[in-house]
DOLO-174011 format. One record per residue (C-alpha): residue number from 0; residue in three letters; x, z, y. Coordinates in Angstrom, 2 decimals, decimal comma. Layout:
BEGIN
  seq  type        X        Z        Y
  NUM   ALA        X        Z        Y
...
This chain:
BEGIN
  seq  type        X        Z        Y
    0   UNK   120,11    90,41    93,16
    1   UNK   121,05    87,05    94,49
    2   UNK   122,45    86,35    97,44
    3   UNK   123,53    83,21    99,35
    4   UNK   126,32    82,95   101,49
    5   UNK   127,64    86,41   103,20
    6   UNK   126,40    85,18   106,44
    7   UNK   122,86    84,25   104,79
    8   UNK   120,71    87,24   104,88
    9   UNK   118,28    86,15   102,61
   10   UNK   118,25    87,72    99,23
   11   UNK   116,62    87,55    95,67
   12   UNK   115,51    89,72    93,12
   13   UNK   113,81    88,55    89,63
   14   UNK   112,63    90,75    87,74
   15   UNK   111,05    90,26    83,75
   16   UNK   107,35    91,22    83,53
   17   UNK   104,37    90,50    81,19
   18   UNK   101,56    88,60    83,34
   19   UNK    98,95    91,77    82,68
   20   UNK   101,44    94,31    83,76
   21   UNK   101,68    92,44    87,21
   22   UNK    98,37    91,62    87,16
   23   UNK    97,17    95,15    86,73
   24   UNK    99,66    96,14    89,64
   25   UNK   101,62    94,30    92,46
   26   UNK    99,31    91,04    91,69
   27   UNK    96,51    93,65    93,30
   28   UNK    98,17    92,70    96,61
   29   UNK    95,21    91,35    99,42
   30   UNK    97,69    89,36   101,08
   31   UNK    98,75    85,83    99,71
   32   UNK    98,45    82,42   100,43
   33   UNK    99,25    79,34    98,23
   34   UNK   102,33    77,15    98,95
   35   UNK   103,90    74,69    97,43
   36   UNK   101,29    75,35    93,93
   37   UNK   102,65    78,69    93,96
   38   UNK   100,91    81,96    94,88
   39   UNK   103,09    83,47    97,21
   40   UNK   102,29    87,26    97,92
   41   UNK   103,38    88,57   101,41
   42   UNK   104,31    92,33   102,25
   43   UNK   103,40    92,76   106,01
   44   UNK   104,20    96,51   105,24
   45   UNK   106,74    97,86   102,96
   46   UNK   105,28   100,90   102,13
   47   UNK   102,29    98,86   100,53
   48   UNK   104,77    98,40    97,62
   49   UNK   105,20   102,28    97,64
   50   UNK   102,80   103,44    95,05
   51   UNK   104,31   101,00    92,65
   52   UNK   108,12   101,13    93,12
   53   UNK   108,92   104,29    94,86
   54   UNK   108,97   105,98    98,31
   55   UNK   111,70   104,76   100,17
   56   UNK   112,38   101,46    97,92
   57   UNK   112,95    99,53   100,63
   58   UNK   115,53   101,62   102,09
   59   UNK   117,96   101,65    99,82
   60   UNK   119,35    99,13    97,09
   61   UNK   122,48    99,36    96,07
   62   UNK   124,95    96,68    93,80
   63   UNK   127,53    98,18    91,32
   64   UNK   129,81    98,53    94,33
   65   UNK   127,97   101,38    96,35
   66   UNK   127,06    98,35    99,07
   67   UNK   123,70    98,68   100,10
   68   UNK   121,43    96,61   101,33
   69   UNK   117,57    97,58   102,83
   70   UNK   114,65    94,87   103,44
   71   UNK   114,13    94,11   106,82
   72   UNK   110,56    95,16   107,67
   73   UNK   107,80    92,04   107,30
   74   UNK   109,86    89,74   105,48
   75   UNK   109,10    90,27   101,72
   76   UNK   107,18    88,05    99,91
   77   UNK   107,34    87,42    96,13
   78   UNK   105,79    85,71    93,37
   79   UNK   105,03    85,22    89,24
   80   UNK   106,61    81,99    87,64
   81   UNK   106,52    80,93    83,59
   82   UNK   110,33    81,25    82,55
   83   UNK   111,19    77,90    81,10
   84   UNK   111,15    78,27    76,89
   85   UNK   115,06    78,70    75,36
   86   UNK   115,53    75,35    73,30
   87   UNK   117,42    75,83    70,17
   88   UNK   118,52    73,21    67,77
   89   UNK   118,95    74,25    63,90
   90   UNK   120,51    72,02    61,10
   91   UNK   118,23    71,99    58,65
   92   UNK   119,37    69,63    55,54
   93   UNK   121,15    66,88    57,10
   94   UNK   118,59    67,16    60,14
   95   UNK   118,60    68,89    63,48
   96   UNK   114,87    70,68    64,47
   97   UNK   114,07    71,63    67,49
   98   UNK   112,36    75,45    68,24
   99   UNK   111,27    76,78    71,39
  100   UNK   111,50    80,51    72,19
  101   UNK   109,14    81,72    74,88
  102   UNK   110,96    83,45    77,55
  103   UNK   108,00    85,08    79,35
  104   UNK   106,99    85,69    83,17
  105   UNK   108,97    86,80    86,06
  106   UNK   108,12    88,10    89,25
  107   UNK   110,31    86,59    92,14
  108   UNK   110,96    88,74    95,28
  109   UNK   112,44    87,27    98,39
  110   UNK   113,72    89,12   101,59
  111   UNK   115,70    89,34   104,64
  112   UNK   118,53    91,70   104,10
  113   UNK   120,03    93,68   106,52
  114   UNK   123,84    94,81   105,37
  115   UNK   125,56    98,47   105,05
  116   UNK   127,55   100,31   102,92
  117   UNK   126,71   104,02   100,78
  118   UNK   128,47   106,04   103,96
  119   UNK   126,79   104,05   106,78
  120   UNK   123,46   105,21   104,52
  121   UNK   124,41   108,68   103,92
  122   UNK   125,30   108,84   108,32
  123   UNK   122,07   107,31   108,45
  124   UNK   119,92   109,64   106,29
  125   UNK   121,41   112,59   107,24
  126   UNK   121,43   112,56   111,37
């Protein structure tokens, strides 16, 4: 997850994905609009995303430090983008050659955070 500054509350998640696995599930999503040549996909409820994540996903991500974070409601949106190819130069004789390694699709997610930590959950969850 990517964040920007700590007072930013907007966050990103990529994700690696073959274009027929998304396809075949989140890129079934009604709701999406095109901007800027991209086909943005827009979550007016998070429990749309349910059947395909989990119950609850949007409740609880955590980082390697037990801070969580949840999505605050109507603000996810996300998208498929190309990866740019890895570019790799071999020496071949007294020549360098040039090879391209396809680095796949990626689905993009983009959200307003809202900021807690594990305990402040656990209170949460449990009153």
């Amino acid at each position: 997850m990517y964040a920007g500054c700590r007072e930013d509350p907007k966050a990103r998640i990529e994700i690696q994905v073959d274009d027929d696995v998304f396809n075949t599930s989140l890129g079934r999503i009604t709701s999406k609009q095109y901007q800027r040549n991209k086909l943005i996909y827009e979550v007016l409820s998070d429990e749309t995303l349910d059947f395909y994540i989990a119950t609850k996903w949007n409740e609880r991500i955590m980082n390697e430090n037990s801070d969580f974070t949840y999505v605050v409601p109507g603000t996810l949106r996300f998208w498929l983008t190309k990866r740019n190819p890895i570019v790799k130069f071999k020496l071949i004789g007294h020549k360098y050659v040039r090879s391209e390694i396809e680095d796949g699709h990626q689905v993009i997610f983009t959200f307003v955070r809202g900021d807690g930590n594990r305990c402040g959950y656990k209170n949460m969850v449990h009153h």
